[in-house]
Residue frames relative to the residue before (quaternion, step in Angstrom):
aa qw qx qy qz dx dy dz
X 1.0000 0.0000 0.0000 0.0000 0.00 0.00 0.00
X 0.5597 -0.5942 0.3916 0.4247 3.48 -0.96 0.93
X 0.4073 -0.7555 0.4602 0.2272 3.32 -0.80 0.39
X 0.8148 -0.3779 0.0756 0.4331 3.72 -1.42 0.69
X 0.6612 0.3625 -0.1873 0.6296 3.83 0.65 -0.82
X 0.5627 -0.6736 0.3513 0.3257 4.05 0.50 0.71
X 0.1937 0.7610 -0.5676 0.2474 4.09 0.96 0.83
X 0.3686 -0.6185 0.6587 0.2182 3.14 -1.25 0.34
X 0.2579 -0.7680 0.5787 0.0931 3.52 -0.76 1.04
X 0.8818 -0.0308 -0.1118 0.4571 3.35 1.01 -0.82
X 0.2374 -0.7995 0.5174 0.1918 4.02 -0.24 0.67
X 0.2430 -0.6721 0.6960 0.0696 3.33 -1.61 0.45
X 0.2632 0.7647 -0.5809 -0.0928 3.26 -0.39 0.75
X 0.2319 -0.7878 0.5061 0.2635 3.61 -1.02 1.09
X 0.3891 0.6129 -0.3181 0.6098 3.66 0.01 1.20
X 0.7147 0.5508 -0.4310 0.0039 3.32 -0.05 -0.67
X 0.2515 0.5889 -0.6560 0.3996 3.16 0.60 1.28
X 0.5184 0.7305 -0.3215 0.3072 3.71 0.87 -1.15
X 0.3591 -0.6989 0.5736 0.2314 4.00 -0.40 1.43
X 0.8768 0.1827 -0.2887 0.3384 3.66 0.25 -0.48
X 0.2502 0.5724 -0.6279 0.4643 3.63 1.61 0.94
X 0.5975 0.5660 -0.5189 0.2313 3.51 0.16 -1.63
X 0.6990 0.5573 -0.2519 0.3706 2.61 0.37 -2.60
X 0.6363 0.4489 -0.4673 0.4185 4.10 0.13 -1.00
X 0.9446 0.1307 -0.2694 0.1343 3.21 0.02 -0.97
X 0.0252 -0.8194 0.4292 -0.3792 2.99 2.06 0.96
X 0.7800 0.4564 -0.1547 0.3993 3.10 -0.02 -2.17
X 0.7454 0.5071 -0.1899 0.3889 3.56 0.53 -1.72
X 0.5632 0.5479 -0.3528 0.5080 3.71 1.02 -0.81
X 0.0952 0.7115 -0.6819 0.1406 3.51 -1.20 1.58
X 0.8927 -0.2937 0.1420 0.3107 3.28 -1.30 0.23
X 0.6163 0.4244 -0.2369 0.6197 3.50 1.48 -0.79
X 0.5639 0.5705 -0.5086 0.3129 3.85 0.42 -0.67
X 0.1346 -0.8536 0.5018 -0.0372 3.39 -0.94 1.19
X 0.5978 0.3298 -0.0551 0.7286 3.66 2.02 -0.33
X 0.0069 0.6310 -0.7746 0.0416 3.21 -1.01 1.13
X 0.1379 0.6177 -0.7731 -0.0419 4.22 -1.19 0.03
X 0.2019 -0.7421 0.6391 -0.0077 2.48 -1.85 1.24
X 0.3717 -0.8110 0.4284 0.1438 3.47 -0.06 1.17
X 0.3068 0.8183 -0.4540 0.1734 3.38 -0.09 -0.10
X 0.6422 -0.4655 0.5644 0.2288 3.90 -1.78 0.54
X 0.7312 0.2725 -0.0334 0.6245 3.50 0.43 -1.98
X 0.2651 -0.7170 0.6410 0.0687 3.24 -1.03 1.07
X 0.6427 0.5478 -0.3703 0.3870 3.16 0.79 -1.19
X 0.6406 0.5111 -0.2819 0.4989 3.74 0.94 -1.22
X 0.7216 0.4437 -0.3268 0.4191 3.65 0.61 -1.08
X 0.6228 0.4549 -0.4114 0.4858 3.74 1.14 0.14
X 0.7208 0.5011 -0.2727 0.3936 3.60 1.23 0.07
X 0.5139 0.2672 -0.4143 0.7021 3.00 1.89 0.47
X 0.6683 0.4192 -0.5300 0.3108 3.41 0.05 0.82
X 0.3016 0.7386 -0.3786 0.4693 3.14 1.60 0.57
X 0.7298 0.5111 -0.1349 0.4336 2.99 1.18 -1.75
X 0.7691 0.3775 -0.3022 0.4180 3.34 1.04 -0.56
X 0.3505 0.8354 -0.3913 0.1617 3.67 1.09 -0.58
X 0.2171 0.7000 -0.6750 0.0852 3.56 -1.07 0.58
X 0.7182 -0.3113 0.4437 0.4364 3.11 -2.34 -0.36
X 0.8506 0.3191 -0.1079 0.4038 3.27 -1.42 0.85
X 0.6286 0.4160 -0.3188 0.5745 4.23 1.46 -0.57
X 0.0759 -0.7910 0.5867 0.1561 2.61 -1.41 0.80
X 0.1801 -0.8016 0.5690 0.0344 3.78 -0.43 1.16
X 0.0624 -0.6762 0.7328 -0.0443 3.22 -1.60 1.10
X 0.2408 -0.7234 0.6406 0.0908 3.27 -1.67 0.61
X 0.3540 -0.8417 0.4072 -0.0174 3.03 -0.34 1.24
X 0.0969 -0.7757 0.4661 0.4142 3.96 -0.32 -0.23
X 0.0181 -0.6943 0.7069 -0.1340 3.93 -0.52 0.58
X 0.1397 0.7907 -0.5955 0.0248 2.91 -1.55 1.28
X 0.5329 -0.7741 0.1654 0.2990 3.42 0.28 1.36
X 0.4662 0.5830 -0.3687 0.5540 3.85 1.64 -0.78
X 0.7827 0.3534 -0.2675 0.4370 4.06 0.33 -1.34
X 0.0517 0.7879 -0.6136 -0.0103 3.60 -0.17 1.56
X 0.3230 0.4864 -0.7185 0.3780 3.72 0.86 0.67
X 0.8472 0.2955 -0.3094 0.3150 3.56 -0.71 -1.51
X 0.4717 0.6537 -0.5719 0.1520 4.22 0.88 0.40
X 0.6524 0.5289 -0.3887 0.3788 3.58 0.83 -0.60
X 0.4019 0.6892 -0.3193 0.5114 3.78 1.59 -0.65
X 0.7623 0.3771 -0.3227 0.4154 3.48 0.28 -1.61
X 0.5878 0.5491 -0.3435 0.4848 3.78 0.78 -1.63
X 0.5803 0.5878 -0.3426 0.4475 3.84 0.28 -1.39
X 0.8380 0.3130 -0.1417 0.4240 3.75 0.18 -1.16
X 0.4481 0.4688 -0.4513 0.6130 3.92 1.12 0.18
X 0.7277 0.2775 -0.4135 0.4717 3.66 -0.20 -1.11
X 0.7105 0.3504 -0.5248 0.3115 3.93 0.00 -0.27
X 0.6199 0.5012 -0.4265 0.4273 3.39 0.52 -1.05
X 0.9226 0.1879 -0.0418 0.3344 3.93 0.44 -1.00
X 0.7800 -0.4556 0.2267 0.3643 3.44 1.39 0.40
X 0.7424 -0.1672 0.3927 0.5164 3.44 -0.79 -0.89
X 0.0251 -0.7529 0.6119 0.2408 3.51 -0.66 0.63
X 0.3161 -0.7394 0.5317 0.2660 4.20 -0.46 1.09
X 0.7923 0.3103 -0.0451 0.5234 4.13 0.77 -1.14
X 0.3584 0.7404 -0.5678 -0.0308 4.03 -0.58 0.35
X 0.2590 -0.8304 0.4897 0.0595 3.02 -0.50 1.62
X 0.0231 -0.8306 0.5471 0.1016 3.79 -0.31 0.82
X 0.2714 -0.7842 0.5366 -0.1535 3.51 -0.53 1.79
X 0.5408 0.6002 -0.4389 0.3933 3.78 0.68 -0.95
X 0.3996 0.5738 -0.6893 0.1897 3.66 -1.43 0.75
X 0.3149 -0.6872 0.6322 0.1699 3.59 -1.52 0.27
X 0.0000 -0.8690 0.4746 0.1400 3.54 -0.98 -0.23
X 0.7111 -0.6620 0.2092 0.1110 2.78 0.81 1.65
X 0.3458 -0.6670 0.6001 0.2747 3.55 -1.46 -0.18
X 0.3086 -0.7956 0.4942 0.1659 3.33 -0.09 1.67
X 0.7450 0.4613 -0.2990 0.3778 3.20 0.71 -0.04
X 0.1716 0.8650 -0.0326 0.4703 2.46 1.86 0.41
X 0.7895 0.0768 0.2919 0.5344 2.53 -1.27 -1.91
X 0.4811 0.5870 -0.4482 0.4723 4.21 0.67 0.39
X 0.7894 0.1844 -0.1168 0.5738 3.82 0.98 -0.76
X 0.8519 0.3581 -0.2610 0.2793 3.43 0.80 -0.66
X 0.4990 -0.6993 0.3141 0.4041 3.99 0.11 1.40
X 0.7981 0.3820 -0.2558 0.3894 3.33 0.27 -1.32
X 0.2588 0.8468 -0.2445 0.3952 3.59 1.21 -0.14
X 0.7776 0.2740 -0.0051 0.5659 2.81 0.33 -2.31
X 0.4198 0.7671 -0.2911 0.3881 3.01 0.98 -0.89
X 0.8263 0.2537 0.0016 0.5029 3.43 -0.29 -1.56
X 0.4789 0.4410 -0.5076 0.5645 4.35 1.57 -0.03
X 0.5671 0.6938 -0.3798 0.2299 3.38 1.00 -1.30
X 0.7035 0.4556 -0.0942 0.5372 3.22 0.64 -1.89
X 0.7273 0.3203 -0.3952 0.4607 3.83 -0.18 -0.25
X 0.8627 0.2196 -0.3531 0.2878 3.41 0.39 -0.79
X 0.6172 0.5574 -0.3502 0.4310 3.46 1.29 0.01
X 0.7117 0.5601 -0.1137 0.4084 3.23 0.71 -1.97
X 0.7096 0.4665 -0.1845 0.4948 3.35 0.95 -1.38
X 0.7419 0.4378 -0.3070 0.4044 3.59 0.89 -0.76
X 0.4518 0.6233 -0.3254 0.5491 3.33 1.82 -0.94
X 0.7102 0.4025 -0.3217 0.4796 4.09 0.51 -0.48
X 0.6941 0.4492 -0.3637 0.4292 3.29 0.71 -0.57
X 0.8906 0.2945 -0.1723 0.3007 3.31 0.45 -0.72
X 0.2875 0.6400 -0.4465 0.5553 2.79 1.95 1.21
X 0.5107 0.6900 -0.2728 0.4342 3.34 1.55 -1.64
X 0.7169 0.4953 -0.1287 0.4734 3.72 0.72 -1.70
X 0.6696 0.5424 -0.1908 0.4702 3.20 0.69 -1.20
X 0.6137 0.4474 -0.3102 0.5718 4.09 0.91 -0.50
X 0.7600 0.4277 -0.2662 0.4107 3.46 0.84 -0.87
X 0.5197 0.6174 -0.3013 0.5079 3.61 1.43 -0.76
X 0.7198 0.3812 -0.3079 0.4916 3.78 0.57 -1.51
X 0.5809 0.5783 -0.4437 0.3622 3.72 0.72 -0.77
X 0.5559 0.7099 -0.2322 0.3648 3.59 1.27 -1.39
X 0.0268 -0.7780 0.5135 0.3610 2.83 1.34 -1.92
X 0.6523 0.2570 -0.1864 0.6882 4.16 1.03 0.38
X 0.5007 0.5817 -0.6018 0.2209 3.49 -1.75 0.42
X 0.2795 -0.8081 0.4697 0.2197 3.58 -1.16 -0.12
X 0.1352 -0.8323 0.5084 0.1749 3.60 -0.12 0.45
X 0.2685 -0.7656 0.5845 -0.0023 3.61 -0.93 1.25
X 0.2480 0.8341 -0.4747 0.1318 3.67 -0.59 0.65
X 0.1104 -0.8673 0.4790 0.0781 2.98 -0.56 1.49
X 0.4159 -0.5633 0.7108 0.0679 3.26 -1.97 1.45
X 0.1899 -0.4428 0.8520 0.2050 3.12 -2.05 -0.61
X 0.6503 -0.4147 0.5907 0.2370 2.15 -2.38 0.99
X 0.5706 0.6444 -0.4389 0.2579 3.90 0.96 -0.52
X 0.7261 0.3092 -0.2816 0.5458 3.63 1.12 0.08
X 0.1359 0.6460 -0.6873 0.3032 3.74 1.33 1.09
X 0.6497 -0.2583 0.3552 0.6205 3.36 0.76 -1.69
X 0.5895 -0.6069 0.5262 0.0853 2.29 -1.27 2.65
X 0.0729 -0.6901 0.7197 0.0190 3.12 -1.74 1.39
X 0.8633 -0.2888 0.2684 0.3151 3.26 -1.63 0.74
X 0.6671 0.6768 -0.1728 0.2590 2.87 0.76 -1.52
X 0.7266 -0.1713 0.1994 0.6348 3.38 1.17 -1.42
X 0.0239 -0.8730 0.4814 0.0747 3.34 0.96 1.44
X 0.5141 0.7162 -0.3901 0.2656 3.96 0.82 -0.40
X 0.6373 0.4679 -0.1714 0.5878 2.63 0.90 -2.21
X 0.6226 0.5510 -0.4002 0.3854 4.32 -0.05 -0.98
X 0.5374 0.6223 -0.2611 0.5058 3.43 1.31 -1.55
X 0.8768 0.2500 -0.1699 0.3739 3.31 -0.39 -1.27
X 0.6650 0.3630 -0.3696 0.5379 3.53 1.07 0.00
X 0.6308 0.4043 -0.4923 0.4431 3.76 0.61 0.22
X 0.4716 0.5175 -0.4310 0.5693 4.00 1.27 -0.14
X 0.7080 0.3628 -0.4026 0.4528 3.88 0.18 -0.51
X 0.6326 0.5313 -0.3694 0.4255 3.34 0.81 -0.69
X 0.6083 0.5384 -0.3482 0.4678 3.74 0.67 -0.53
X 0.7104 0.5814 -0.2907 0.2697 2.93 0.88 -1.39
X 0.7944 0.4659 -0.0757 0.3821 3.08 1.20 -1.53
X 0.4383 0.4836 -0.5412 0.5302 3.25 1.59 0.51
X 0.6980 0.5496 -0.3515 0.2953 3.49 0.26 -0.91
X 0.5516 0.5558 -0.2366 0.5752 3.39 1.54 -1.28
X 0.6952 0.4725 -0.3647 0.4005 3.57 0.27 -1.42
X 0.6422 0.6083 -0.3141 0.3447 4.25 1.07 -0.66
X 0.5679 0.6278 -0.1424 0.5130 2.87 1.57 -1.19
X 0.6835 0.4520 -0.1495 0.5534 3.77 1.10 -1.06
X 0.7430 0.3862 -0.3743 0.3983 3.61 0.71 -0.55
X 0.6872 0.3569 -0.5129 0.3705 3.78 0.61 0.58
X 0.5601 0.6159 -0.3261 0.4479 2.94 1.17 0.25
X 0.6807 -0.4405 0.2311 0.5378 4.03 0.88 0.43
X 0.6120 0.7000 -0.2239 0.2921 3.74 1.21 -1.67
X 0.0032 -0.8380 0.5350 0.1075 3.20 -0.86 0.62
X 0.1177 -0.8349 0.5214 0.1313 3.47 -0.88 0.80
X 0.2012 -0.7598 0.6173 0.0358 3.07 -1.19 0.77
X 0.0397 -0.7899 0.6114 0.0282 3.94 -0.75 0.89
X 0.0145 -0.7296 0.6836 0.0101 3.30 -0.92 1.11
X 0.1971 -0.7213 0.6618 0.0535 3.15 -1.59 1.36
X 0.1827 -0.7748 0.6050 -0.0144 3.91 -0.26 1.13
X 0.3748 -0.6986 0.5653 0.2278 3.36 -0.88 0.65
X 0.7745 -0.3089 0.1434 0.5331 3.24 -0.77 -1.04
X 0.2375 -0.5824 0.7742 0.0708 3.95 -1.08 1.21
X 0.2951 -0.5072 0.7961 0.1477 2.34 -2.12 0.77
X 0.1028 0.7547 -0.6282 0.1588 3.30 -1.25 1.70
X 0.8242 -0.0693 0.4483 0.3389 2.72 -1.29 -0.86
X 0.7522 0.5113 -0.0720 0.4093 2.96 0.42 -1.93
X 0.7685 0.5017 -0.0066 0.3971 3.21 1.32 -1.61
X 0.5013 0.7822 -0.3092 0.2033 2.92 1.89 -0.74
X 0.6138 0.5899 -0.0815 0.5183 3.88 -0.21 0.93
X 0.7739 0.4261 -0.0621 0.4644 2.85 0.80 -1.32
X 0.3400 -0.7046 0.4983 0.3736 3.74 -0.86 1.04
X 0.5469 -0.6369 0.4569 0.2942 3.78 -1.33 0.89
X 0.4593 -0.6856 0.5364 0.1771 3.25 -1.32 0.59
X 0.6099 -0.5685 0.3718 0.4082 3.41 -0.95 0.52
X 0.8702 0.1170 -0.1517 0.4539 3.42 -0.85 0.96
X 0.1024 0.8886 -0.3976 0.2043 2.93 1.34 1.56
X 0.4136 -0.7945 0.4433 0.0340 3.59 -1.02 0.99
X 0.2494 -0.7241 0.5796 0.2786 3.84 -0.89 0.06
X 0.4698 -0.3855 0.5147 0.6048 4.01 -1.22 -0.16
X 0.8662 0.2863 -0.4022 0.0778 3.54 -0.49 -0.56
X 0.3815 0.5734 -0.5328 0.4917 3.16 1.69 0.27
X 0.5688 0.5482 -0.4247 0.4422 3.78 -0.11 -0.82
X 0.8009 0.4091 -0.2431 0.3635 3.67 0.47 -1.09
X 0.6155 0.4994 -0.4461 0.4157 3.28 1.17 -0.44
X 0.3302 0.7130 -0.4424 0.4322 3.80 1.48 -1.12
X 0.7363 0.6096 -0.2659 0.1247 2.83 0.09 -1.64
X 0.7770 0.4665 0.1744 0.3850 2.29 0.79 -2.24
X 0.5067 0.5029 -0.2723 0.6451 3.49 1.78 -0.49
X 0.7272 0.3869 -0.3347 0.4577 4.17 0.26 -0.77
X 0.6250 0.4767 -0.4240 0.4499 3.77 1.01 -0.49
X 0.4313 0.5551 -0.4797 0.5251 3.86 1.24 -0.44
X 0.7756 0.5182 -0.1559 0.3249 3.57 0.29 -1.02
X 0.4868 -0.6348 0.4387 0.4094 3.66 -1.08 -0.94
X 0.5198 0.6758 -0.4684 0.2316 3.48 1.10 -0.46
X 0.4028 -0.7086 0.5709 0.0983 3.57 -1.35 0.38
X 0.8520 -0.1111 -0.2152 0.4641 3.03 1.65 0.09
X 0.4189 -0.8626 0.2785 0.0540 3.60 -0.93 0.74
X 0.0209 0.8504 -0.4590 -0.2565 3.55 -0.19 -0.12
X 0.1873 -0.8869 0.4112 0.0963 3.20 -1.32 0.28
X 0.4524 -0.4374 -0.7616 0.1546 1.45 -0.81 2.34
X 0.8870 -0.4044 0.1300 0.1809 2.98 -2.08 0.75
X 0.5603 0.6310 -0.2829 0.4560 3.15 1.61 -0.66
X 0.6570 0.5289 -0.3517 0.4062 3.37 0.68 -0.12
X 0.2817 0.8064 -0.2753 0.4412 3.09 1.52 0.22
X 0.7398 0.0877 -0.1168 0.6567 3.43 0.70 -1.17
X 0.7039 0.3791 -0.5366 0.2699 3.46 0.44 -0.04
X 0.4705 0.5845 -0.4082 0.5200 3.85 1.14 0.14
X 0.4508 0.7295 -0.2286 0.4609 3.69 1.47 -0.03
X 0.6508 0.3979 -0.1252 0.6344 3.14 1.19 -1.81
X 0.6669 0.4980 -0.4521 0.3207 3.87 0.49 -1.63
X 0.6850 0.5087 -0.4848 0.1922 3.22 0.45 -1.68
X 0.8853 0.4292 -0.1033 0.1460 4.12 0.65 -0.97
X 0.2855 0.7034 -0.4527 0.4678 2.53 2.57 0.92
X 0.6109 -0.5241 0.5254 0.2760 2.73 -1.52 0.99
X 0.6678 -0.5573 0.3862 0.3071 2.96 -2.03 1.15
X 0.6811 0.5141 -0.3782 0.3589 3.98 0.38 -0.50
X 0.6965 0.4985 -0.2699 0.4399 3.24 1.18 -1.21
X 0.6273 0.6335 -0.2785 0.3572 3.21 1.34 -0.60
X 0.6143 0.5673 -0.1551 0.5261 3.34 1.34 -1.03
X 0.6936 0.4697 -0.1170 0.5336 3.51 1.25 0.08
X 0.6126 0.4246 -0.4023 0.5315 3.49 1.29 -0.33
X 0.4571 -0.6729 0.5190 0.2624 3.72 -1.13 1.02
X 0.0328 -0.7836 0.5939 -0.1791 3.53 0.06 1.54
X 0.4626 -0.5582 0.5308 0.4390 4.15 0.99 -0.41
């Protein structure tokens, strides 16, 4: 349980291969935090960022969790809170982004971006979300993109499936707040990651640890959502009400 001065003691991240899960729970990890899990496919990798995070006094597990298998998510969430308690912080981070060129012509493709980044995340953080309300206290963290403010051309799938999670998780996130749960949605623009690696940046490009501080500054707070970084806020303001031609035409990526 979070702890008198509002610390997270124990974090979940599902993702934790994920550069801007790390970075979150980098940021979020203070002096009282006593549980770190890392969720993750690659074990082998998820034991090399737990290297990164070790200290006196943490305890870190790696977990397997794989974001496509939503039978075994409530199982995975189920087995952290027993082995470790209360869970005060689950950050859900897992998402792919495909080959827009890709996943534009090829059904099963979309399909299978479809299911991990929506379907799968929609299970998990239902998965979390049973275990949080049972708790009666916790916080749930989930990152979007501004890429499903409004789905471009560019990668309509991936945009797709992150502007359906976004919806979702306001609606979901209402449902949780009388109930002890907080939610938090963060929408990051472009990050330089992993993910990104390659790729030419987008205006008003970002790092994991900026995103994490965002992060980590609105959960101090009350907001329910975030951007990252914040300025994009109003300028996703202006995009949303250009017109559909003019839109198709502005060199967004």
């Amino acid at each position: 349980m979070n702890n008198a001065v509002g610390e997270a003691q124990t974090i979940v991240l599902l993702g934790g291969n994920s550069d801007i899960g790390v970075a979150v729970v980098r940021a979020a990890m203070q002096p009282f935090t006593r549980t770190v899990v890392l969720a993750c496919r690659n074990l082998d990798k998820g034991e090399q960022v737990a290297a990164t995070l070790r200290r006196e006094h943490l305890t870190i597990e790696v977990v397997a969790f794989d974001g496509a298998d939503t039978a075994s998510h409530q199982g995975v969430i189920d087995g952290i809170a027993e082995r470790h308690g209360d869970l005060d912080l689950v950050v859900v981070a897992f998402a792919a982004l495909g080959d827009a060129d890709v996943t534009r012509v090829d059904a099963a493709a979309a399909a299978e971006l479809a299911h991990v980044n929506f379907s799968g995340a929609v299970s998990s953080i239902v998965a979390a979300g049973n275990r949080l309300r049972t708790q009666g206290h916790g916080a749930l963290v989930v990152l979007s993109s501004v890429a499903g403010e409004r789905v471009r051309a560019a990668n309509p799938v991936y945009g797709g499936t992150k502007a359906g999670l976004d919806g979702f998780c306001q609606g979901y996130g209402d449902w949780l707040a009388g109930q002890g749960v907080r939610m938090l949605v963060v929408r990051p623009g472009f990050v330089h990651s992993a993910m990104t690696q390659g790729m030419k940046a987008a205006p008003f490009s970002t790092t994991p640890e900026k995103v994490a501080e965002v992060t980590v500054k609105a959960l101090r707070g009350t907001r329910r959502t975030v951007w990252a970084p914040p300025l994009l806020q109003f300028v996703f303001s202006a995009l949303r009400h250009v017109p559909g031609p003019i839109w198709r035409r502005l060199p967004l990526g």
